[in-house]
C-alpha positions as YAML, in Angstrom:
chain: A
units: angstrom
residues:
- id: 1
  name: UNK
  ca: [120.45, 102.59, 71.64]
- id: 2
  name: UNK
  ca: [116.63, 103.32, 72.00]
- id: 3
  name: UNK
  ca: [115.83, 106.67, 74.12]
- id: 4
  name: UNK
  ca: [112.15, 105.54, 75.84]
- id: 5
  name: UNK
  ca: [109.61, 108.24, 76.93]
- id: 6
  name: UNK
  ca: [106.30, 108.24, 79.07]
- id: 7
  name: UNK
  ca: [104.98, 108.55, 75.04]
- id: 8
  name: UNK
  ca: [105.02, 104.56, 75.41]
- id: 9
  name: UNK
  ca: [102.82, 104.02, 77.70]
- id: 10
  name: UNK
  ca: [100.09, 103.57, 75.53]
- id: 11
  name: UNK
  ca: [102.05, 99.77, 74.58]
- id: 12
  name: UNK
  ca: [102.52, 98.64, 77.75]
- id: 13
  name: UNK
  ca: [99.79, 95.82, 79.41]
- id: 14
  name: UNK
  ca: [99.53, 95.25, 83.34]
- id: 15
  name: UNK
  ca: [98.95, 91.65, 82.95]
- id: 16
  name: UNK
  ca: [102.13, 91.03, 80.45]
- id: 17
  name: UNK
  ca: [104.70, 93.09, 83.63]
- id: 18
  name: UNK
  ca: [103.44, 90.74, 85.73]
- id: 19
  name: UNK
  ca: [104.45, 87.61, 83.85]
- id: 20
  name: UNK
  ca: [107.76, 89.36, 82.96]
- id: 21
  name: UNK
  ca: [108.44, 90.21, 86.79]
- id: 22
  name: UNK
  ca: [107.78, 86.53, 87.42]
- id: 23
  name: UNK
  ca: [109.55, 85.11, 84.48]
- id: 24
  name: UNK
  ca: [112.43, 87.17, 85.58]
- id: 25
  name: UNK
  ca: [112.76, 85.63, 89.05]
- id: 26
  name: UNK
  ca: [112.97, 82.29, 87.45]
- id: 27
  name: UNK
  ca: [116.39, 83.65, 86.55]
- id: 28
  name: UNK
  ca: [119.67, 83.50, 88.88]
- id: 29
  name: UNK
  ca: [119.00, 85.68, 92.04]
- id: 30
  name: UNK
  ca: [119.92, 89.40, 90.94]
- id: 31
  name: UNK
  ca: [122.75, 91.15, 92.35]
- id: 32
  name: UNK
  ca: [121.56, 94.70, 93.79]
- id: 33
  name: UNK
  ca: [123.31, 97.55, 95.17]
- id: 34
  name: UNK
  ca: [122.95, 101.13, 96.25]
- id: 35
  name: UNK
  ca: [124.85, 104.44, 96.54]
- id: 36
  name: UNK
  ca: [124.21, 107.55, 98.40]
- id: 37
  name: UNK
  ca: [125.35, 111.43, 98.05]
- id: 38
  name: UNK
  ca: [124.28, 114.40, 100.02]
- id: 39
  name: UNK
  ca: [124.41, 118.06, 99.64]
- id: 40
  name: UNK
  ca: [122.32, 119.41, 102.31]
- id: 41
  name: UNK
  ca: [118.41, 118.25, 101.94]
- id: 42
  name: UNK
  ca: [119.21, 117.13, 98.14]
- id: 43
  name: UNK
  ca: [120.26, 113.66, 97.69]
- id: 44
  name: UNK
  ca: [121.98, 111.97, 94.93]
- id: 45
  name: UNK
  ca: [120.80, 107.65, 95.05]
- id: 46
  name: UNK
  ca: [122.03, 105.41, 92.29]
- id: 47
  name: UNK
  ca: [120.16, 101.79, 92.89]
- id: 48
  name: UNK
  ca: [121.94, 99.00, 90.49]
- id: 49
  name: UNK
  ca: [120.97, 95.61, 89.19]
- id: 50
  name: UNK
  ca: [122.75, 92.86, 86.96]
- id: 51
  name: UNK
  ca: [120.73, 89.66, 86.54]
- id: 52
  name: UNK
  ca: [122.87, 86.95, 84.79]
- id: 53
  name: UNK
  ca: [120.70, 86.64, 81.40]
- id: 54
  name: UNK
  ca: [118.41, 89.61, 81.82]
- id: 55
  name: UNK
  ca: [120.95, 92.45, 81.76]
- id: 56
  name: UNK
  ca: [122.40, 95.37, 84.06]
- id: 57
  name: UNK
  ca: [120.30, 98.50, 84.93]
- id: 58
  name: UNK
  ca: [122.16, 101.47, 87.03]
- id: 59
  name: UNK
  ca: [118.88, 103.96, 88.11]
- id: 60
  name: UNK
  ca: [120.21, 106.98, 89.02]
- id: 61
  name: UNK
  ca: [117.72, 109.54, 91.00]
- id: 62
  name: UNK
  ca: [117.96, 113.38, 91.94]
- id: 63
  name: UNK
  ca: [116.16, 114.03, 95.21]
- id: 64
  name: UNK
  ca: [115.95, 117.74, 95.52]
- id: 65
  name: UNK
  ca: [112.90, 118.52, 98.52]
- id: 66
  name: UNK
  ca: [112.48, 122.20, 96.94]
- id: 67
  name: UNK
  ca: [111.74, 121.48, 93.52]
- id: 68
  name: UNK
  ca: [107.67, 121.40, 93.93]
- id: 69
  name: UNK
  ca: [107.63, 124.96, 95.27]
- id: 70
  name: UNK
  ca: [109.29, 126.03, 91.87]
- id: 71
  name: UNK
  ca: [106.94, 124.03, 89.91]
- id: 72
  name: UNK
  ca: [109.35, 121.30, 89.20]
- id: 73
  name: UNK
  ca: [109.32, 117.59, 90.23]
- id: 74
  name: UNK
  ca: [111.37, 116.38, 93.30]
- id: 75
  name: UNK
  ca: [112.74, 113.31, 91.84]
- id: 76
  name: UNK
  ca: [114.56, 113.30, 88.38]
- id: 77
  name: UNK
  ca: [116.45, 110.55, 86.99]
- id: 78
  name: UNK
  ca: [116.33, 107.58, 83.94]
- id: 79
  name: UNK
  ca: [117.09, 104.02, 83.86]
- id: 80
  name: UNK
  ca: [119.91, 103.05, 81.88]
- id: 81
  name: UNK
  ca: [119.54, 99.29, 80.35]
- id: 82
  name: UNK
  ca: [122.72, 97.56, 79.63]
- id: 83
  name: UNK
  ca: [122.94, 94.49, 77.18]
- id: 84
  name: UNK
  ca: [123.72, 91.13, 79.59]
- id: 85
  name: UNK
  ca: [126.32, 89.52, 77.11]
- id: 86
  name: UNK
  ca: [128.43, 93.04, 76.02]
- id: 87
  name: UNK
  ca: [127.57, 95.00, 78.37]
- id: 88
  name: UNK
  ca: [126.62, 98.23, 75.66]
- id: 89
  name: UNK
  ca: [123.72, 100.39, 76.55]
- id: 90
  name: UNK
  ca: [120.28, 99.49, 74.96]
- id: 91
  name: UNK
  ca: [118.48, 101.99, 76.33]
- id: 92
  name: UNK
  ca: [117.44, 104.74, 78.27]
- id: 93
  name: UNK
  ca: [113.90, 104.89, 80.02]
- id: 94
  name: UNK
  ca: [112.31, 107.46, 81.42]
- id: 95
  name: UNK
  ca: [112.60, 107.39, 85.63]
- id: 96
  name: UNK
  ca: [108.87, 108.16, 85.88]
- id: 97
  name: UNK
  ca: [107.50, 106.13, 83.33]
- id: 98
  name: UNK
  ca: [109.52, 102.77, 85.44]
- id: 99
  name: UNK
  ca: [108.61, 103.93, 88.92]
- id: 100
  name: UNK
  ca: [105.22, 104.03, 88.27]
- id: 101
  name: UNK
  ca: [105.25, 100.95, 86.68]
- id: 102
  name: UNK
  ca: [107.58, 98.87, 88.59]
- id: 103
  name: UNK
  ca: [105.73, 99.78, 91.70]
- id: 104
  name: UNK
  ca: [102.43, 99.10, 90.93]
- id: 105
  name: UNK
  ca: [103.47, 95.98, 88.82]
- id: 106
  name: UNK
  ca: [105.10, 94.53, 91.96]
- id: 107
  name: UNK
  ca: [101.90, 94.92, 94.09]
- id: 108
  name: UNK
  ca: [99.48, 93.25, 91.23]
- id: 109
  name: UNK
  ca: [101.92, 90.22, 90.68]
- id: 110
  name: UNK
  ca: [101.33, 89.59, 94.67]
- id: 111
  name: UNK
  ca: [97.68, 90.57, 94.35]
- id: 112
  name: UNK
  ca: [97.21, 87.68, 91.34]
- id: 113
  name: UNK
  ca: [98.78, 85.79, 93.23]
- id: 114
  name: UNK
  ca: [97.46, 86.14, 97.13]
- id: 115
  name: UNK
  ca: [93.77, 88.19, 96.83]
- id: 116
  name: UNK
  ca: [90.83, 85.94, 96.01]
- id: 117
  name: UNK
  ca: [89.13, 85.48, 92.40]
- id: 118
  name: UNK
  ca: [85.90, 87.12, 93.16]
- id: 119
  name: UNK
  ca: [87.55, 89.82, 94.83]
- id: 120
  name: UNK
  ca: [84.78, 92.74, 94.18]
- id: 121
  name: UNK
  ca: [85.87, 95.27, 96.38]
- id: 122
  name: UNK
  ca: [89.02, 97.07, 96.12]
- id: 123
  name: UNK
  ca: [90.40, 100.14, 98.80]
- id: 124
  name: UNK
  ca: [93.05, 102.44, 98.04]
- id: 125
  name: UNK
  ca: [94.61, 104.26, 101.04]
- id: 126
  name: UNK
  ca: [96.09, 107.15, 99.98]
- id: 127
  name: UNK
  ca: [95.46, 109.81, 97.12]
- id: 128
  name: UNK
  ca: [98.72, 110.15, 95.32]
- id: 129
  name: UNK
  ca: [100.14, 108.66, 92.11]
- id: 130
  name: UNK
  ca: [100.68, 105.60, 93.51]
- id: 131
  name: UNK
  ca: [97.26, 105.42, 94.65]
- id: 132
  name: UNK
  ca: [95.65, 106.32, 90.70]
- id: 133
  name: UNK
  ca: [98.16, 103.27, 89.66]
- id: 134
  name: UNK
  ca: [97.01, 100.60, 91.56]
- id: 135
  name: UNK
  ca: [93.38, 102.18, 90.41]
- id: 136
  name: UNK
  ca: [95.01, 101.02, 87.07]
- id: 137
  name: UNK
  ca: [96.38, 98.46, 88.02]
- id: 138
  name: UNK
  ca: [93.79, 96.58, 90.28]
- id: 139
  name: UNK
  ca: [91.31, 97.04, 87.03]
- id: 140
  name: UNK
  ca: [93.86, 95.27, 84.35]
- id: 141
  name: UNK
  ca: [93.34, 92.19, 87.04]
- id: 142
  name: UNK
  ca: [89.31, 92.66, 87.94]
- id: 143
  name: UNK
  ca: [87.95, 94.54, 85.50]
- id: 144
  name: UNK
  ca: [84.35, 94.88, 87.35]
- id: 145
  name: UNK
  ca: [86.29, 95.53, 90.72]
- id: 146
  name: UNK
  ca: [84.92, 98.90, 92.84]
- id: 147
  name: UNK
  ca: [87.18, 100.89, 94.24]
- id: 148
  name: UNK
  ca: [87.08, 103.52, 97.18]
- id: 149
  name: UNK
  ca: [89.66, 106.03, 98.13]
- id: 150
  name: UNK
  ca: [90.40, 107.19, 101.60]
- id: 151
  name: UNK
  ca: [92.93, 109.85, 102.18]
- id: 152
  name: UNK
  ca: [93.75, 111.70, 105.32]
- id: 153
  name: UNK
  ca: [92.99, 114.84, 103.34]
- id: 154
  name: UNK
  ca: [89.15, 114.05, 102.40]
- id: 155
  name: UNK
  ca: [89.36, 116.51, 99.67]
- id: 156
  name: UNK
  ca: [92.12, 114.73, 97.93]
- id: 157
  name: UNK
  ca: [90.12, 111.25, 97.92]
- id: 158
  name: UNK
  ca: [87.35, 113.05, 96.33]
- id: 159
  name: UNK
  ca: [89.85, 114.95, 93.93]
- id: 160
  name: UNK
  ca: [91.01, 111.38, 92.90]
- id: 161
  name: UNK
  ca: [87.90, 109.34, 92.77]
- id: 162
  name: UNK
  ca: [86.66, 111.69, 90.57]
- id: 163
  name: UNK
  ca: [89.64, 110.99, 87.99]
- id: 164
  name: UNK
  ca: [89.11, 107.30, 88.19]
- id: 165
  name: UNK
  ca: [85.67, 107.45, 88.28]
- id: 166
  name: UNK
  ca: [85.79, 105.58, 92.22]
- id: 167
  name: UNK
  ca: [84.01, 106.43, 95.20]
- id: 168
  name: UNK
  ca: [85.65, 108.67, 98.40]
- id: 169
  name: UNK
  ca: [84.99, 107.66, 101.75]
- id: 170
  name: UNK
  ca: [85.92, 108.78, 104.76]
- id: 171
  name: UNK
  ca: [85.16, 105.85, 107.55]
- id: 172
  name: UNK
  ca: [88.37, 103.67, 107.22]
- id: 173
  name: UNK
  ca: [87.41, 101.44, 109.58]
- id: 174
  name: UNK
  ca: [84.11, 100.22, 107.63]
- id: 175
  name: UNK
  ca: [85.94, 100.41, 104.10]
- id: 176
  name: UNK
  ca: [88.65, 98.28, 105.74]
- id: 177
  name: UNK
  ca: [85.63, 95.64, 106.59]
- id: 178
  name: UNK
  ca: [84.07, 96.14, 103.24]
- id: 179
  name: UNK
  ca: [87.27, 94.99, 101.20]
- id: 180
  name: UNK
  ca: [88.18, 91.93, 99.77]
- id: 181
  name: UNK
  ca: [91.48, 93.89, 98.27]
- id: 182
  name: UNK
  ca: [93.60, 97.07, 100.39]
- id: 183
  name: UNK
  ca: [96.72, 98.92, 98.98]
- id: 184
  name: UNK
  ca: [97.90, 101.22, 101.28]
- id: 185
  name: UNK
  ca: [100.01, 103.81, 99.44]
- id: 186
  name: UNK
  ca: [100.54, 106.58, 102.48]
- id: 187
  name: UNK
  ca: [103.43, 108.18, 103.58]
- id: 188
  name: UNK
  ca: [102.53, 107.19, 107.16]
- id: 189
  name: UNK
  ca: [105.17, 106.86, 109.83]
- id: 190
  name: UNK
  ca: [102.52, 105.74, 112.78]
- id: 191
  name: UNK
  ca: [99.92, 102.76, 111.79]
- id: 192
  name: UNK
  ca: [96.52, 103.99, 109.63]
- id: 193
  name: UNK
  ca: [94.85, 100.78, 109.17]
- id: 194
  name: UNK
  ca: [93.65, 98.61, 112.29]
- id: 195
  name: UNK
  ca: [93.99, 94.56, 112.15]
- id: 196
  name: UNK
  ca: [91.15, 94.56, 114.02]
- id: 197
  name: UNK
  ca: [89.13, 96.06, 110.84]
- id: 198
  name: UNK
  ca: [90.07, 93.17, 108.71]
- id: 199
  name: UNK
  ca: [88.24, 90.26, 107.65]
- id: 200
  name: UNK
  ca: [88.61, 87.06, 106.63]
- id: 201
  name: UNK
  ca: [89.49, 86.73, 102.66]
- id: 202
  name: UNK
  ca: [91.04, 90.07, 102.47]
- id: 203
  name: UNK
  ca: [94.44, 90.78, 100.71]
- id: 204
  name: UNK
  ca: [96.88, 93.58, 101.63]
- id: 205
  name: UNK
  ca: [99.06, 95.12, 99.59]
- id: 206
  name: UNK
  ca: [101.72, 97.43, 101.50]
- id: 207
  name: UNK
  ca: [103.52, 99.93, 99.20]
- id: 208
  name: UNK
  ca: [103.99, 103.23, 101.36]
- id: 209
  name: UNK
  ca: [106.14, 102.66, 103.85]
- id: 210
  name: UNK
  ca: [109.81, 102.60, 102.93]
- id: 211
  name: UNK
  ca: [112.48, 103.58, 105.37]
- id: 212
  name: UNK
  ca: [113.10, 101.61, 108.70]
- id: 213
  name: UNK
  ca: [110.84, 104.54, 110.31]
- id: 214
  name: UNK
  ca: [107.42, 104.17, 108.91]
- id: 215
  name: UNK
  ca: [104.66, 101.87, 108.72]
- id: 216
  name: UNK
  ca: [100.94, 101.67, 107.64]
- id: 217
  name: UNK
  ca: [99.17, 98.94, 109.87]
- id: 218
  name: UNK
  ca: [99.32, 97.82, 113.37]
- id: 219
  name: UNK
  ca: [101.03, 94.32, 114.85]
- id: 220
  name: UNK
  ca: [97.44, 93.04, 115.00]
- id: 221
  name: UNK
  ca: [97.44, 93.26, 111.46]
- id: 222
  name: UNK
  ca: [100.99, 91.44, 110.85]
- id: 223
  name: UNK
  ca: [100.21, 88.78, 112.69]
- id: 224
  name: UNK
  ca: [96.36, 87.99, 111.86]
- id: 225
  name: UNK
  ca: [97.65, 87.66, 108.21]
- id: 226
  name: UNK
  ca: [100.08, 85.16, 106.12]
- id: 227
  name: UNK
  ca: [103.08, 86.97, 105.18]
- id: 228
  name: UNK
  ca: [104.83, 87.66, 101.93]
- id: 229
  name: UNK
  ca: [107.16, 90.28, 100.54]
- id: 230
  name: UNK
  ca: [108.65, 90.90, 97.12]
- id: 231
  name: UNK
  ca: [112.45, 90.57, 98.58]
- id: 232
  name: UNK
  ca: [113.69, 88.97, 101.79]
- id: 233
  name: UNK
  ca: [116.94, 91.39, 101.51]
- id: 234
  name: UNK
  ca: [114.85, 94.68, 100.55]
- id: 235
  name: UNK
  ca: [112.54, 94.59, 103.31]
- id: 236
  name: UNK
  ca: [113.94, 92.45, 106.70]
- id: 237
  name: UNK
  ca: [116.60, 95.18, 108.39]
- id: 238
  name: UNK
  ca: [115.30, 98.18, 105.69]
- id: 239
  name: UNK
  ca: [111.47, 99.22, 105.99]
- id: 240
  name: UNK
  ca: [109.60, 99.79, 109.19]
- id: 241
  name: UNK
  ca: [106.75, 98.20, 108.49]
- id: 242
  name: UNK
  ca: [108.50, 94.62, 108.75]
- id: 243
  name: UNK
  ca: [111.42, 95.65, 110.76]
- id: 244
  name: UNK
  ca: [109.25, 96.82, 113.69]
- id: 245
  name: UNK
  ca: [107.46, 94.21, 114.32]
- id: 246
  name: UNK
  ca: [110.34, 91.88, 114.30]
- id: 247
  name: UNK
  ca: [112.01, 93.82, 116.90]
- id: 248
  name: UNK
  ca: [109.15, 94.07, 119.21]
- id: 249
  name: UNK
  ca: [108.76, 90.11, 118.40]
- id: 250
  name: UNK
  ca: [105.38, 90.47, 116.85]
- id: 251
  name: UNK
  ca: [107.01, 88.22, 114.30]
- id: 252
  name: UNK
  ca: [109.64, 86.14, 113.30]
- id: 253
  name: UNK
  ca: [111.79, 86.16, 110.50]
- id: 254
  name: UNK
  ca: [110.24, 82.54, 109.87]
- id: 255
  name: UNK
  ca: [106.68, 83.98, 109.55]
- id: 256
  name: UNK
  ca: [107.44, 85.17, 106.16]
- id: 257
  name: UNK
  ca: [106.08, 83.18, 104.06]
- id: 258
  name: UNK
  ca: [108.14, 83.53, 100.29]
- id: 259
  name: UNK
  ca: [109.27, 86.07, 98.51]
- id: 260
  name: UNK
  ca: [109.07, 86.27, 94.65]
- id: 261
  name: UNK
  ca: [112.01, 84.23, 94.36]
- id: 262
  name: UNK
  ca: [109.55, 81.33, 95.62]
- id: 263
  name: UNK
  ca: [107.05, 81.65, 92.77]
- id: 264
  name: UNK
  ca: [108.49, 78.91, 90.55]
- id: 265
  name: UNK
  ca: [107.90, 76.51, 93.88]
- id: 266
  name: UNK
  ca: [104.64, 77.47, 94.06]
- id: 267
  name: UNK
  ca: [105.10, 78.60, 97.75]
- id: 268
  name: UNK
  ca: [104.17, 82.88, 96.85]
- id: 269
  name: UNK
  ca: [99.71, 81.59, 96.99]
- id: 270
  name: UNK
  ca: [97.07, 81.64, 99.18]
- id: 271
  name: UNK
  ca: [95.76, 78.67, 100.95]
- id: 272
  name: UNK
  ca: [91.96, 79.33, 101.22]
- id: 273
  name: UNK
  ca: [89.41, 81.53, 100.75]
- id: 274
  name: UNK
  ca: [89.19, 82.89, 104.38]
- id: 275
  name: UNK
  ca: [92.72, 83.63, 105.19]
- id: 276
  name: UNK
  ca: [94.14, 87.23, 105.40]
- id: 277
  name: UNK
  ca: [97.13, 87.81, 102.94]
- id: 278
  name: UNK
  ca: [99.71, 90.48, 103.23]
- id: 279
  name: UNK
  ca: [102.31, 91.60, 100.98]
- id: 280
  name: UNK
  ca: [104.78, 94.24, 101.62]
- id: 281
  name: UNK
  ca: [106.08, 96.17, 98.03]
- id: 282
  name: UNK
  ca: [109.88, 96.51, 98.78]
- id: 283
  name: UNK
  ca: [110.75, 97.63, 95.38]
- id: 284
  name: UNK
  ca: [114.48, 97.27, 94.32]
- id: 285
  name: UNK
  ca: [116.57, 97.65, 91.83]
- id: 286
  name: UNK
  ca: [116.70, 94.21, 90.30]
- id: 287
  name: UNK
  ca: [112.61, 95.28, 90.12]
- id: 288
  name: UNK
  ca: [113.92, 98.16, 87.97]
- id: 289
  name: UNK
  ca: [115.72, 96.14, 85.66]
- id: 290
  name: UNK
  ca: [112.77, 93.92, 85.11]
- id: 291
  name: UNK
  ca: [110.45, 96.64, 84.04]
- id: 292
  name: UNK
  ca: [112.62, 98.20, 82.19]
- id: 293
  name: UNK
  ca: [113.41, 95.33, 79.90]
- id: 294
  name: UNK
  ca: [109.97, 94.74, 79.89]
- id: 295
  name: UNK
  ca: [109.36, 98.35, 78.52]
- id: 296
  name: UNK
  ca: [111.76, 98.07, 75.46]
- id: 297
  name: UNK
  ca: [110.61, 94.49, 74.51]
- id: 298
  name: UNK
  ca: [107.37, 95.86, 74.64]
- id: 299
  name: UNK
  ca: [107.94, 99.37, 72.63]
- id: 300
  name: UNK
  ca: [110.73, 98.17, 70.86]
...
């Protein structure tokens, strides 16, 4: 049994998740499920996975709201990687080390996918981790790509653009038009990007928004674009920013296009060069599993 730590970062390769994530949903469909505990604000979620010939992951994750004002991080966890054929543990990973990957992962598989080939012009929204990821990320896939970083909180674009050596702005609206390539990584509950703004070409990737009350872009948005999500059954009744605009009929159920179970059709790509493509990031725990089995083929 292998113990993993962020220390192996330095082995893992954007490009070579992707292909896992996609290799892995060549597999039978993964069965997922979740579990909640409560004690006051803290929160207790386990999120489980068993694909039949990848394994079983069980990712357990300690929400406690007050840890930053101690200094300490709010979520705390690991993933623990069973074998698929005896069930014995393989490994523990470290919780941080396959969020940040898994999420960001999920986002560039739909970007290789979905955004154009001479996409030159990437825009973050949002200043946080996830946002420095898909910085990452985005680069693995188009290395000469520019990047700009908007953020509610100017001062944190700037604080992050200088990291990643990208440019801060602060119009949205004429970074939105700029783009060939958007990931929105906000904690927004009310829309921040306009489908107005967008043009034709762009790609979308939607990671923020994940409870049934919160969403990044408007209906206009939705509908101007060709659909896709990760998961059908992680997104459609469980995050906002699909849920909403099925229920005010915006959409249909039918207007989403595939999911990543659809990549071995061929269905998950874009058309031409001038449509819009969307892609909401779901994440789930099948996702989980993927990465980390990725991880300890990778360090192991």
């Amino acid at each position: 049994m292998q113990i993993i730590t962020s220390d192996a970062e330095s082995r893992l390769d954007w490009i070579a998740l992707t292909d896992a994530l996609a290799r892995g949903h060549s597999l039978p469909r993964a069965e997922v499920a979740d579990s909640f505990l409560y004690r006051g604000e803290d929160t207790l979620l386990t999120r489980s996975a068993w694909i039949d010939g990848l394994g079983l992951a069980v990712k357990p994750a300690a929400v406690f709201p007050g840890n930053p004002a101690n200094g300490l991080p709010m979520i705390n966890g690991a993933v623990n990687l069973f074998d698929d054929t005896t069930g014995q543990l393989q490994a523990i990973v470290d919780f941080h080390l396959v969020t940040k990957w898994k999420t960001a992962g999920d986002s560039l598989l739909s970007a290789r996918r979905l955004a154009r080939k001479d996409s030159r012009q990437a825009l973050i929204v949002g200043a946080g981790n996830v946002a420095a990821s898909m910085v990452e990320a985005y680069r693995a896939l188009f290395p000469d790509i520019r990047i700009t970083i908007w953020n509610r909180t100017a001062s944190a674009a700037r604080d992050l653009a200088e990291r990643v050596d990208a440019t801060a702005v602060e119009d949205l609206a004429a970074a939105t038009r700029d783009a060939d390539l958007i990931a929105t990584t906000t904690m927004a509950k009310e829309p921040v990007l306009r489908g107005e703004w967008l043009q034709p070409g762009t790609h979308l990737d939607l990671i923020g928004a994940y409870r049934p009350d919160m969403r990044e872009i408007d209906d206009e948005a939705i509908r101007r674009a060709r659909l896709f999500v990760d998961s059908r059954s992680t997104t459609i009744g469980h995050i906002g920013e699909i849920q909403m605009p099925l229920d005010s009929g915006a959409i249909t159920e039918e207007d989403i296009v595939a999911d990543f179970y659809d990549l071995p059709s061929g269905r998950y790509a874009r058309q031409s060069d001038a449509e819009i493509t969307l892609a909401k990031n779901g994440g789930g725990a099948h996702l989980d599993l993927m990465t980390a089995r990725y991880i300890l083929e990778a360090t192991g």
